[in-house]
C-alpha positions as CSV (number, residue, x, y, z in Angstrom):
1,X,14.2,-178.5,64.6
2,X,11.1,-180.8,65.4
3,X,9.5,-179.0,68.3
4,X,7.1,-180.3,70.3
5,X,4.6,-177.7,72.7
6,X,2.5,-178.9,75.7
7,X,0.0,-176.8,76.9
8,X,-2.9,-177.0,79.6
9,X,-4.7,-174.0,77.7
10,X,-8.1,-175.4,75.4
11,X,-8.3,-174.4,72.3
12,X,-8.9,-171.7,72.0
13,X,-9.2,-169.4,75.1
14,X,-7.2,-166.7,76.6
15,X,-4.3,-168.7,77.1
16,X,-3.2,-169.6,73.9
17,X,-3.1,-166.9,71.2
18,X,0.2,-166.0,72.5
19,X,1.8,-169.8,72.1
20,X,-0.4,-169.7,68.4
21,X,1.9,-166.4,67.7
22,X,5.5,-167.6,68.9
23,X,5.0,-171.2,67.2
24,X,3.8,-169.2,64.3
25,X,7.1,-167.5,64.4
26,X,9.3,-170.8,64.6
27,X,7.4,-172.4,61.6
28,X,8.2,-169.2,59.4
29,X,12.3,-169.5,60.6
30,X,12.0,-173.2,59.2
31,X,11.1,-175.2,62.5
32,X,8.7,-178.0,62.7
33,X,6.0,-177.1,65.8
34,X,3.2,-179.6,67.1
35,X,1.2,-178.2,69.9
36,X,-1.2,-180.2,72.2
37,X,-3.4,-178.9,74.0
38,X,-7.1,-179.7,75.2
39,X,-10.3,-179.6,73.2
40,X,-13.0,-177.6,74.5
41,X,-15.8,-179.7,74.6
42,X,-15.0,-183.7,73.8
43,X,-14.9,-186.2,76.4
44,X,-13.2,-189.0,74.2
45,X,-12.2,-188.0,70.9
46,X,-9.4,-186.0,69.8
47,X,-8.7,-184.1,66.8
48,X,-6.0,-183.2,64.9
49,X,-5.1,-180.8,62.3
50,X,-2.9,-178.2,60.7
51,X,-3.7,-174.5,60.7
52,X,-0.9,-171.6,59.2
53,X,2.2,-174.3,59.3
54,X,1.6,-175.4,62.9
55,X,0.7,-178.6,63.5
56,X,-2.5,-179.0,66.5
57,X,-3.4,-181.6,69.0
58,X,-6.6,-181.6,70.8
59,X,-6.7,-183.9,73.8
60,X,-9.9,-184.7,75.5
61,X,-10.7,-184.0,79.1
62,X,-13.5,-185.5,81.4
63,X,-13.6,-182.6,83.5
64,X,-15.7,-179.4,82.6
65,X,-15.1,-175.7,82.6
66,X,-11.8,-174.6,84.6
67,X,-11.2,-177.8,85.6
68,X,-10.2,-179.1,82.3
69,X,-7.0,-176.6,81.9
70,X,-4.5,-179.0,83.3
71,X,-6.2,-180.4,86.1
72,X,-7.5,-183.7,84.3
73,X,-5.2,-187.2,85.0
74,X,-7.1,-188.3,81.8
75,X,-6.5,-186.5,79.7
76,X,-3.0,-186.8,80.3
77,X,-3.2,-190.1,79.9
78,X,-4.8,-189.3,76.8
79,X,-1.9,-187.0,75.7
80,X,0.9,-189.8,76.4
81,X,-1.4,-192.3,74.4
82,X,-1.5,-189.6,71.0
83,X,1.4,-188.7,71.0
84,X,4.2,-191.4,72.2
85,X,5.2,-192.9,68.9
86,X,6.0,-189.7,67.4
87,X,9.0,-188.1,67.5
88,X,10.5,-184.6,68.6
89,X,14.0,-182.6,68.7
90,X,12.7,-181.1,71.8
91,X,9.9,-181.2,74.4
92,X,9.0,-178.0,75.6
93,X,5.8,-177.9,78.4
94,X,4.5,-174.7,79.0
95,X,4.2,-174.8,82.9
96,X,3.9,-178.1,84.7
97,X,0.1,-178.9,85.3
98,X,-0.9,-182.7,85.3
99,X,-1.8,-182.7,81.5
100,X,1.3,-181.5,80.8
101,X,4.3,-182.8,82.9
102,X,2.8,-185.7,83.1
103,X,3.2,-186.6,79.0
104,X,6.6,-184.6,78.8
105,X,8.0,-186.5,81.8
106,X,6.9,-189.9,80.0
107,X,8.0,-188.6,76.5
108,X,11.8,-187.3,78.7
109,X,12.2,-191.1,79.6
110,X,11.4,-193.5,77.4
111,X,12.1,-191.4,73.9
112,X,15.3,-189.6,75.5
113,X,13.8,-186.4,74.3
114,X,15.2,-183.3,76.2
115,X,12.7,-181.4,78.2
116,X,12.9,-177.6,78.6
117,X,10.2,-176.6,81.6
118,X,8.3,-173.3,81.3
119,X,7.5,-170.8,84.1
120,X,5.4,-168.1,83.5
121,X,3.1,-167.4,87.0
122,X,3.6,-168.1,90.7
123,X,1.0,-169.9,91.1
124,X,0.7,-171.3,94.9
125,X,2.2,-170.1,98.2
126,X,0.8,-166.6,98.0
127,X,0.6,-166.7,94.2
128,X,-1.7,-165.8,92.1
129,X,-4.3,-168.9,93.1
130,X,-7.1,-166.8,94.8
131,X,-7.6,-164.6,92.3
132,X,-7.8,-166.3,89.3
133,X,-9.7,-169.4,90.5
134,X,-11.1,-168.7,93.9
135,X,-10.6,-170.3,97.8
136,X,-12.7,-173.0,97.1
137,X,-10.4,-174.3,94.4
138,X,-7.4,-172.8,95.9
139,X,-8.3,-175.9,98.9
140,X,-9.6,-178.7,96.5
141,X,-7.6,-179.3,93.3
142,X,-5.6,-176.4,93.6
143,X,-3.6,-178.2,96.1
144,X,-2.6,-180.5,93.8
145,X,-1.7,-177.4,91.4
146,X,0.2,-176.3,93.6
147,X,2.0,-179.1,94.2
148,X,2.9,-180.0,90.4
149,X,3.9,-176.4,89.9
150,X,7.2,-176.8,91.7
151,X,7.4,-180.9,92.2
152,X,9.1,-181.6,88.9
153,X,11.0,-178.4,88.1
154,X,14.4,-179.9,88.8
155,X,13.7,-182.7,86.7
156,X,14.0,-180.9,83.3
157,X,17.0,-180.5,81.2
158,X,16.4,-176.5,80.8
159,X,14.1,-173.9,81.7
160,X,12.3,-170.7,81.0
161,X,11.4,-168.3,82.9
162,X,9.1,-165.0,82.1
163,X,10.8,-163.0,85.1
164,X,13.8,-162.3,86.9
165,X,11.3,-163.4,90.2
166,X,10.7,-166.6,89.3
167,X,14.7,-167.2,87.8
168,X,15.9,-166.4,91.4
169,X,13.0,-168.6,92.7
170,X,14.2,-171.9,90.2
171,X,17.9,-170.9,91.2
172,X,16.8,-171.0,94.9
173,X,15.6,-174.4,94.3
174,X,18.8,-175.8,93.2
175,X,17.9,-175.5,89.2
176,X,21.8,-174.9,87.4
177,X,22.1,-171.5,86.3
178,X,23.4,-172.2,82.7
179,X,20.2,-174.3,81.9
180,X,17.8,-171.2,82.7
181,X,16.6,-168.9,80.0
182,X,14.8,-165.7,80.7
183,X,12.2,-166.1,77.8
184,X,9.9,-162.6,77.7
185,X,6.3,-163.1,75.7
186,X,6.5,-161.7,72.2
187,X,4.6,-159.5,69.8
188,X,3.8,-159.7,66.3
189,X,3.9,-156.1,66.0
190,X,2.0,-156.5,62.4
191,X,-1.3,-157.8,63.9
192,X,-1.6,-154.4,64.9
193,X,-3.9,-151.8,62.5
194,X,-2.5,-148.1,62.4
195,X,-5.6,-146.4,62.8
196,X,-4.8,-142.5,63.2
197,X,-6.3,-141.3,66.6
198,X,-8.1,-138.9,64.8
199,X,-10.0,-141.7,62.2
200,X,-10.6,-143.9,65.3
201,X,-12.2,-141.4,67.1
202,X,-14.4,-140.6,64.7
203,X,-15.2,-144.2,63.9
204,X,-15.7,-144.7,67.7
205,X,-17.5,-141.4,68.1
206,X,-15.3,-140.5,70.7
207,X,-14.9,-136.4,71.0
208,X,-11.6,-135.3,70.2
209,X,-11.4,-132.9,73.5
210,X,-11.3,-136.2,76.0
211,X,-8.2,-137.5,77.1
212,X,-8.8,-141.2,77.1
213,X,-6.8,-143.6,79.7
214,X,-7.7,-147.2,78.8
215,X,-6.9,-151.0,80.4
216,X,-7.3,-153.6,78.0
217,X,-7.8,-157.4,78.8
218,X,-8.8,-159.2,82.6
219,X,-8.0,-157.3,85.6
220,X,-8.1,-159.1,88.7
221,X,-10.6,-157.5,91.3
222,X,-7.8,-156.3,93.5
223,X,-5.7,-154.0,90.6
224,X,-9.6,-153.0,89.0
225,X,-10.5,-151.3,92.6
226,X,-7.0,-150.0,92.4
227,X,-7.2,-148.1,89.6
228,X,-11.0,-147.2,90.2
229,X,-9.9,-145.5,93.4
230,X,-6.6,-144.0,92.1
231,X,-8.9,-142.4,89.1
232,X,-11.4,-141.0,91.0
233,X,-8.7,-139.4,93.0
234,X,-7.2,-138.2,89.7
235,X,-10.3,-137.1,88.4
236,X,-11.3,-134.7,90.9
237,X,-7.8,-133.2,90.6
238,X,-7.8,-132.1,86.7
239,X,-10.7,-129.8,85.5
240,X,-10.1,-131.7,81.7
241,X,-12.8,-134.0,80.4
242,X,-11.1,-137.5,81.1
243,X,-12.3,-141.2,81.0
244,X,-11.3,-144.8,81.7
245,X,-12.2,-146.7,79.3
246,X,-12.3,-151.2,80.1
247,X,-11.9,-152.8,77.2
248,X,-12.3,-156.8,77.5
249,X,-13.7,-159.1,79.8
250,X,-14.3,-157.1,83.4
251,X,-16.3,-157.2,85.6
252,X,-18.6,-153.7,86.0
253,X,-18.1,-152.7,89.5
254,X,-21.0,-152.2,91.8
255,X,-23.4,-149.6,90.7
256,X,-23.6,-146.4,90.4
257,X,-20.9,-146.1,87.7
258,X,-19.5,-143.1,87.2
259,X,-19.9,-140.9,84.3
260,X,-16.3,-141.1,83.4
261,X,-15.9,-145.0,83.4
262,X,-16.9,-146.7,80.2
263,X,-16.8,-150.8,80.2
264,X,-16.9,-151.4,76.7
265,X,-17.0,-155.7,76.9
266,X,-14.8,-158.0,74.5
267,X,-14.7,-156.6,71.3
268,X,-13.7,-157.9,67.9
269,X,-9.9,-157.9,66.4
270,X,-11.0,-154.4,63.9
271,X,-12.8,-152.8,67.1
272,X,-10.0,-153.2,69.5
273,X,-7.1,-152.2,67.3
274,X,-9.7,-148.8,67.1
275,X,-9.8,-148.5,70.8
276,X,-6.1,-148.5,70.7
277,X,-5.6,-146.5,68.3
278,X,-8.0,-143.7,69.7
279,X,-6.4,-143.8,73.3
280,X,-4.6,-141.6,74.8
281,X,-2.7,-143.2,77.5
282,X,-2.7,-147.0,78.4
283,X,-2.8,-147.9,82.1
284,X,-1.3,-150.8,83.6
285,X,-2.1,-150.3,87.4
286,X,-1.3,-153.3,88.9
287,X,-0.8,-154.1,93.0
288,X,3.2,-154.7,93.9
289,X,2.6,-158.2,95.2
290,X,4.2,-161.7,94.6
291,X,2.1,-162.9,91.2
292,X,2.5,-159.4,89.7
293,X,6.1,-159.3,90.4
294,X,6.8,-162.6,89.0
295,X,5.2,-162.7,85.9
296,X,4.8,-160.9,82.5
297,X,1.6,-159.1,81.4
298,X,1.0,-159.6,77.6
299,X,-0.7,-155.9,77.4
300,X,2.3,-154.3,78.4
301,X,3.8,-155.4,74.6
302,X,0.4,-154.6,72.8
303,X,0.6,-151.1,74.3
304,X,4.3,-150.9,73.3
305,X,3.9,-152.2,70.0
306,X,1.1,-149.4,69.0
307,X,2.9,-146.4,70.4
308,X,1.2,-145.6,73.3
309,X,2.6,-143.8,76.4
310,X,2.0,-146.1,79.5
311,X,1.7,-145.6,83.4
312,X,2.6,-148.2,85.1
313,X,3.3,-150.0,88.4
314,X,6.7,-150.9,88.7
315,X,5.8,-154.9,88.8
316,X,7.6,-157.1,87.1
317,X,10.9,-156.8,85.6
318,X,9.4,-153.0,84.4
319,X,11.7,-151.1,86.6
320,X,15.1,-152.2,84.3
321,X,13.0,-151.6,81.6
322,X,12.0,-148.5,82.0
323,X,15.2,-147.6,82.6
324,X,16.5,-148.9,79.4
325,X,13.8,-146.5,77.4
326,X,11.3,-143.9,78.1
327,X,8.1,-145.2,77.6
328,X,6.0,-143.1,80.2
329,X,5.9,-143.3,84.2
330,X,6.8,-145.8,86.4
331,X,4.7,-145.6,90.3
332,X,7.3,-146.9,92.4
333,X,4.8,-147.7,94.5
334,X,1.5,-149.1,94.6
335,X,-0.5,-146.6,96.3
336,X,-3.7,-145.0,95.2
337,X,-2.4,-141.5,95.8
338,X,1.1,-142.1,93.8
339,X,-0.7,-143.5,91.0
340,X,-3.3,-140.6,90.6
341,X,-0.1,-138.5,91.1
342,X,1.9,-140.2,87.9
343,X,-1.6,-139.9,85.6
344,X,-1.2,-136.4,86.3
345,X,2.3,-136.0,85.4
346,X,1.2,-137.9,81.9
347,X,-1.1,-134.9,81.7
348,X,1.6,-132.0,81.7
349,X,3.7,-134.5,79.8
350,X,1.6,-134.1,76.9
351,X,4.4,-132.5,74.5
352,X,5.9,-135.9,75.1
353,X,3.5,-138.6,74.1
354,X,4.4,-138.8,70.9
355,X,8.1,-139.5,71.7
356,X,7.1,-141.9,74.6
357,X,4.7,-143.9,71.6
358,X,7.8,-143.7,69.5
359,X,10.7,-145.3,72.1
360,X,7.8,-147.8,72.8
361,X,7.3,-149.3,69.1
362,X,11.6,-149.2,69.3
363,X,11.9,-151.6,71.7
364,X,9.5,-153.8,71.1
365,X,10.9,-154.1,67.6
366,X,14.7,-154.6,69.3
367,X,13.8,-157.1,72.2
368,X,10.3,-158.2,72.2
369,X,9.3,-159.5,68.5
370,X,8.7,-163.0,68.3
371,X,11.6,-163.7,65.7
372,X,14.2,-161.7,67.8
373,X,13.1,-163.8,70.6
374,X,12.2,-167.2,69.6
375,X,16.2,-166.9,67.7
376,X,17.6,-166.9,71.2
377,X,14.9,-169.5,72.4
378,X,16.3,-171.7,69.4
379,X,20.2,-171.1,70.4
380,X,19.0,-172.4,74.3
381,X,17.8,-175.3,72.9
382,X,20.7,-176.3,70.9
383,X,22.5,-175.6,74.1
384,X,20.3,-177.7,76.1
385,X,20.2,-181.0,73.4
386,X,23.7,-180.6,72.5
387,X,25.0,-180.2,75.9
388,X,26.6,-177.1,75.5
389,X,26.1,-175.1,78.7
């Protein structure tokens, strides 16, 4: 199958390793996948070329910075120009920004390609808008994201959605059942080094009498002062030697730090798998609101797929999964108190980490690895371009 990927991500930021790893996956079952997306920098001259199998795209934007993922009419325009005399088994446009609806939309009607519609974030209307970009955006241009992220949803021939949230919230729109696919982000569970704790630590120069809790990747400010306040209240309720350790791109809170917080920055592949592999416990501490509940965080399958016991909010679609398999505690709530409540449960759990690790690495090698899941994405779109549903 000749696949075709839209993206509003550049290449390469945040956004994108985890399209690079599922397209990956579809090339090595025998598919065909072009992706477009934007290129970082150029104003008017694309670039193509072809990197382990997939086949890349880069648009060009006039905007700068955060304004060139998606927002940009041009390079749209841009998009529809490369890439309209070529031709695709299926469209598929991850989300439904400008600089991507815009080209699969064209591509829909005048090359009668089916278009399958991605969902991954609630965006507007109490999504996740403020946080990621700001109110002055959230009243400029993202109005206009906003706008695109539900205007065109009932125009594709299938869907995706990350979460059970946003399913109910495209069936609630008047989207046919039988044309929506709940499409969870993979893992290529052999990115992964396996580091022994103990080798790590050394390496690290981490003491081997700290129990280490660790969030890896962005946090959004509200779930960072979260957890900062549900540690501290942890903290002064265990006479152990504990840290939290940030590892990625946050932002240090105000100072004084304290003694048992450690921001370690964005760290290379080698370093990171290390931080994993020397940690303890993996947090995932993140507010019960609408952009939480409705999408999928990518960490949650990294901390799976190296055998890590987690504590986590019950966002997302985490609550049937947890009860599925034992991978840790779930805080049915999102309170400060109940958090620093299940980190110290973990604590006297300690006899069980190893078998939480263990039921974690299972299921991501059941349900979660790109192959299992891209062979039901590939079954949906048969469905979808051969009218089956």
């Amino acid at each position: 199958m000749k696949i075709l990927f839209l993206s509003h991500a550049q290449y390469i930021t945040v956004a994108l390793p985890k399209i690079i790893e599922s397209a990956e996956s579809l090339v090595s079952m025998g598919h065909e996948v072009t992706i477009v997306v934007t290129h970082k920098k150029n104003r008017f001259r694309s670039k193509s070329f072809e990197k382990n199998g997939v086949n890349y795209i880069l648009s060009p934007s006039i905007l700068s910075g955060k304004l060139r993922h998606g927002a940009d009419f041009y390079d749209a325009l841009r998009r529809i120009f490369l890439i309209r005399k070529l031709k695709f088994d299926i469209i598929y446009a991850i989300d439904s920004r400008p600089s991507v609806i815009l080209p699969a939309l064209f591509l829909q009607k005048f090359s009668k390609i089916p278009l399958i519609l991605e969902w991954s974030d609630w965006f507007g209307k109490g999504g996740i808008i403020l946080e990621r970009s700001g109110p002055l955006y959230a009243k400029t241009l993202g109005i206009i994201e906003s706008y695109f992220e539900t205007a065109f949803r009932l125009k594709a021939d299938g869907a995706t959605v990350i979460s059970n949230k946003l399913y109910e919230r495209l069936v609630n729109m008047g989207f046919s059942e039988d044309k929506i696919h709940i499409h969870r982000m993979g893992c290529n569970v052999e990115k992964f080094s396996n580091f022994s704790k103990q080798t790590s630590r050394q390496y690290l120069k981490i003491p081997e009498d700290e129990v280490i809790f660790s969030y890896f990747g962005r946090i959004y400010p509200a779930d960072q002062k979260f957890l900062l306040t549900a540690f501290k209240m942890f903290k002064e309720n265990t006479s152990l030697k504990v840290q939290v350790y940030f590892i990625g791109n946050v932002k240090h809170t105000n100072p004084p730090i304290p003694s048992y917080i450690k921001y370690h920055g964005v760290v290379s592949n080698e370093i990171f798998n290390h931080y994993l592999s020397a940690t303890d416990i993996c947090l995932l501490p993140l507010k019960i609101n609408l952009s939480n509940q409705s999408r999928w965080p990518s960490k949650f399958i990294d901390y799976l797929a190296v055998g890590k016991p987690i504590v986590a909010t019950a966002v997302s679609d985490f609550k049937e999964i947890y009860d599925s398999a034992n991978f840790g505690i779930l805080c049915e709530k999102d309170s400060e108190e109940d958090f620093a409540q299940a980190m110290l449960r973990m604590l006297d759990l300690r006899d069980k980490w190893e078998d939480f690790g263990k039921n974690g690495l299972k299921y991501v090698k059941q349900n979660l690895d790109w192959k299992v899941i891209n062979k039901k994405l590939i079954t949906f779109f048969n469905q979808i371009k051969f009218g089956d549903c």
